[in-house]
N, C-alpha and C positions, 0 to 999 in steps of 0.2 A: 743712380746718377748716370753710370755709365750706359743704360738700356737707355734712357731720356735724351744722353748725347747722340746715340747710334739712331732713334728714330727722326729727331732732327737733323741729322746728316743725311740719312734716307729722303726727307722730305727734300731736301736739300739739292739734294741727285736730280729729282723727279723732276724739280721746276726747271735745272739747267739742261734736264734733258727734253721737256716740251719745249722749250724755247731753241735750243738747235735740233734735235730730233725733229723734232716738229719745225725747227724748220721747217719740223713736216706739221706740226704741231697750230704755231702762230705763224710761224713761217711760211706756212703753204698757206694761209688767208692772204699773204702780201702778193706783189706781184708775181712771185714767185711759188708761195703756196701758202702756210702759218701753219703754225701750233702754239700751245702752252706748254708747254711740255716737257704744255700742249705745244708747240707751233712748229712745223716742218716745212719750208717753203725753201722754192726754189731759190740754189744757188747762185743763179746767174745775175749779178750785179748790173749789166748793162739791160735787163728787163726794167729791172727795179726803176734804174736812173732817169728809164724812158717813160716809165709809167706817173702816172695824175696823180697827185698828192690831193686829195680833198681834205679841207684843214675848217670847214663850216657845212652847215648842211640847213634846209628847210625845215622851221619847225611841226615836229608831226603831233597830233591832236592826241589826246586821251594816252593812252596804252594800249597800244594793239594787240591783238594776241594772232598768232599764227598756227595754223595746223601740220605737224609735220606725219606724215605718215610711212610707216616703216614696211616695207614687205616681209611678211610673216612672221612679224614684232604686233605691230598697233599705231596707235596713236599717241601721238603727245601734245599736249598744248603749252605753248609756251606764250607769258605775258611780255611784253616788252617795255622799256624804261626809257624813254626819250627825254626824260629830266635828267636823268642821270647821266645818258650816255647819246645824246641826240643825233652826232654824226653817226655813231656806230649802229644806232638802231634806223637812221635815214637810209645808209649803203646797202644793210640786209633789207627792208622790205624793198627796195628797189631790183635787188635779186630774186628777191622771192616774186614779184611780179611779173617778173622776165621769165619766170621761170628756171633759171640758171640752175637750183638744187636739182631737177626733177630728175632721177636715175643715176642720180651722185652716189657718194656711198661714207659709211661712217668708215674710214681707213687706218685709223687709230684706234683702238683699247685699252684701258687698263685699267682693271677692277681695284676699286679703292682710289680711284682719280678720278677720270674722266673718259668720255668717249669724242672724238674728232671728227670731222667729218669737213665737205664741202669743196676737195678738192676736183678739178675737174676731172685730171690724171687718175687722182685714185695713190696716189702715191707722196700724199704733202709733198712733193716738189715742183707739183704744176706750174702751170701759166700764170694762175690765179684769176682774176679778173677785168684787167689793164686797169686797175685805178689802185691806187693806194690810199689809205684813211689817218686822220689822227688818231695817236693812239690817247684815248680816255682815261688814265690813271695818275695815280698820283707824282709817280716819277717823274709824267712827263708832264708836270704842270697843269691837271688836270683834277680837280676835287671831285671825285666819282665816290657815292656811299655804299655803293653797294657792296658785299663782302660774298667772298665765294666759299659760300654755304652749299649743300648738297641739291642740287637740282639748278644750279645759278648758269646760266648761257657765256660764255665769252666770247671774244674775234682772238682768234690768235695769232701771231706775229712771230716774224725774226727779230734779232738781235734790235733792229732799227728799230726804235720806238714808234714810227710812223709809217710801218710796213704792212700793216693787216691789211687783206685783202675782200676776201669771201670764205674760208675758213675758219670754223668756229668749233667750240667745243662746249660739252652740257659735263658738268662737275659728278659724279656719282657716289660722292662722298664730301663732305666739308674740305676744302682746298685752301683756307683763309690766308696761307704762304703763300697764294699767288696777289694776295690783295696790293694796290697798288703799283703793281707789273705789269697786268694786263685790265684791257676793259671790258668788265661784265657788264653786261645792256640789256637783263632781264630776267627772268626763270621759269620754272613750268611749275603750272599750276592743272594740270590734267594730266597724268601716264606718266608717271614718276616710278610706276614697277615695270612699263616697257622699259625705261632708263639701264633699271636694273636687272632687267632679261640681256638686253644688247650689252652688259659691262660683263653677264657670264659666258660670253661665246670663247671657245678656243681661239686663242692668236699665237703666232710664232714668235719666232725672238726677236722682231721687230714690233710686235705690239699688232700687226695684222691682220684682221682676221683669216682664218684657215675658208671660211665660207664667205662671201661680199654681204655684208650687211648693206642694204639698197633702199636709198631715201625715194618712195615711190615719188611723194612730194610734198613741197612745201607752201600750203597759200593762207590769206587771210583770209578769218574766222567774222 
């Protein structure tokens, strides 16, 4: 019982710390940056305040899939959920079209969770992307099905529930204690052991890596 308590305290740790770490986490996705943490985003309130709340989006056809490719990792495909999570998946292809990911980097780590990425900085407390999104989960009034399973995408966010930005994280392990919290809007369905080459790289006691993990780019498949 008591090992059961301590790993759900741990689990427990983890999410409160993507969610302000990540500030850098979902926090560096908002205007500021996102994590889960994931989310690590920037501090700066008067960014936030000034920045575009998109609270609907364009329905997008089918299920996309996206190609992200990692520099001297691989490839991953990841499918996307626009039933599930329409705004969240409308905002990243609209990045991914711009171009926005291309020589980004994943700036979060941590094996047995997830990996981060998307900030511009490089530091989940970027700029982020001047728009902010609803957040798709359940908290926020939001019936999203998807569970975060190992390989599952999310946007990650600050404390605001409607702060994601361009910051997202890929799960590297079953995450399901973030269900609800944050919105998942897809998962990979190709390079799920690059997933888990980038989760074994060295990182520092921020979760950093020691070497730039480098999103060469992100486009559709």
């Amino acid at each position: 019982m008591k090992k059961m308590k301590k790993m759900k305290k741990s689990k427990l740790m983890i999410a409160f710390a993507l969610l302000f770490a990540s500030g850098a986490l979902f926090a560096a996705c908002s205007t500021g940056g996102g994590t889960v943490e994931p989310a690590e985003e920037s501090t700066d309130g008067g960014a936030e305040a000034e920045a575009e709340i998109e609270a609907e989006a364009d329905v997008v056809a089918g299920n996309p899939v996206v190609e992200m490719t990692i520099a001297d990792f691989g490839k991953i495909d990841v499918e996307l959920d626009p039933e599930a999570a329409p705004i969240s998946v409308a905002n990243f292809l609209d990045l991914v079209d711009k171009g926005f990911y291309d020589g980004l980097t994943f700036h979060r780590i941590i094996l047995g969770f997830m990996i981060q990425g998307g900030d511009p900085d490089g530091t989940g407390r970027g700029s982020g992307s001047g728009k902010n999104i609803k957040g798709e989960f359940e908290k926020n009034g939001w019936d999203n099905p998807l569970s975060f399973k190992k390989g599952v995408i999310g946007m990650a966010r600050r404390d605001d529930f409607n702060s994601a930005s361009c910051q997202f994280f890929i799960t590297n392990a079953d995450a399901t204690f973030l269900d609800g919290q944050y919105a998942a809007f897809g998962k990979v369905v190709s390079g799920l052991e690059v997933v888990d080459a980038i989760s074994e790289v060295p990182t520092d006691a921020s979760d950093k890596p020691t070497t730039p993990v480098i999103i060469e780019t992100i486009s559709r498949k």
